[in-house]
C-alpha positions as CSV (number, residue, x, y, z in Angstrom):
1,X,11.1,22.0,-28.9
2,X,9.1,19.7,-26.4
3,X,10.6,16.6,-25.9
4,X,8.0,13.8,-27.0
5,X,9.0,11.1,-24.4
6,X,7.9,13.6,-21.5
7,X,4.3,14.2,-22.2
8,X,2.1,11.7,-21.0
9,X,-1.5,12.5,-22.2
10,X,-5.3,10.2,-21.1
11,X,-4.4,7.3,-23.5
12,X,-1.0,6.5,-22.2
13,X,-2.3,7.1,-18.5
14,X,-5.2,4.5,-19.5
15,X,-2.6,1.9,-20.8
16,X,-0.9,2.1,-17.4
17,X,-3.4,1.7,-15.0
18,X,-4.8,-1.3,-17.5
19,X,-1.1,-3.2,-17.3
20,X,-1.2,-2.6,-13.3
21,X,-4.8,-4.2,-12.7
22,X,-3.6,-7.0,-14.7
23,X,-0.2,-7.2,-13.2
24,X,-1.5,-7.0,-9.5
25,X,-4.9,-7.4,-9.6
26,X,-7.8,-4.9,-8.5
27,X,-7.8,-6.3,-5.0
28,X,-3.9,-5.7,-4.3
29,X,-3.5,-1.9,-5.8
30,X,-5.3,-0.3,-3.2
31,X,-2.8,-2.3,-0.7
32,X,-0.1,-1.6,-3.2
33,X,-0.8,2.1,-2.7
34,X,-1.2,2.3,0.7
35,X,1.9,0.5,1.8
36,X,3.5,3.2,-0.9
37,X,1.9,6.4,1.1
38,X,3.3,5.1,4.3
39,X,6.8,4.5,2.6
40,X,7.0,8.5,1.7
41,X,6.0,9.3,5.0
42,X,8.0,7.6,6.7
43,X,10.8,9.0,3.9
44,X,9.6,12.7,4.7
45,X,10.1,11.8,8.5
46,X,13.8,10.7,8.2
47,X,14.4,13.6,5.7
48,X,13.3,16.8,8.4
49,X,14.6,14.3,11.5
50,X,11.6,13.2,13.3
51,X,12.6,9.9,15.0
52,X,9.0,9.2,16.4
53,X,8.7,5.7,15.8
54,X,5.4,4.8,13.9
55,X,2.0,3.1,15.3
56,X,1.4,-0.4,13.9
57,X,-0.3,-1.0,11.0
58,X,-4.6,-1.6,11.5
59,X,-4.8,-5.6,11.6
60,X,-5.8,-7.3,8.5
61,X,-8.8,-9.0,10.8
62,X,-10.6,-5.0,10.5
63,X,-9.7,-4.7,7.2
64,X,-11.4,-7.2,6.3
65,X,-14.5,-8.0,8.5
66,X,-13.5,-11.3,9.4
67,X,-12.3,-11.8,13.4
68,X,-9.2,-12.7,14.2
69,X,-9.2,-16.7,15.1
70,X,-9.0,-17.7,18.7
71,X,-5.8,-18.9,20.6
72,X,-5.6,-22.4,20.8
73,X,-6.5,-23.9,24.4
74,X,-4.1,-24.4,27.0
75,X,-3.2,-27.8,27.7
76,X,-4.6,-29.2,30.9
77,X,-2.0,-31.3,33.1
């Protein structure tokens, strides 16, 4: 006997990703899932002992076109 709760067919799959555009929004899930790859990499990492620290994250500036805004001027004495 199959247990019913475990079988997770198109429908139910459908209804999920539906609640998480409307909970997040389409703009934030592909952030959402992103950040969530790096997590279990980072996991795996730990897990077989590889301590080599990360590279930063891309800045949001790329991402997204836009360039990053200046420094403000220096004041002059």
């Amino acid at each position: 006997m199959t247990p019913t709760f475990a079988i997770i067919s198109g429908p139910e799959i459908a209804v999920l990703v539906g609640l998480a555009v409307l909970l997040f929004g389409a703009d934030r899930i592909p952030k959402l899932a992103r950040s969530m790859g790096e997590a279990k990499k980072e996991f795996e990492k730990a897990q077989h002992g590889d301590t080599t620290p990360a590279p930063p994250p891309a800045s949001n500036a790329a991402a997204t076109g836009t360039s990053p805004t200046p420094p403000p001027p220096a004041p002059q004495q």
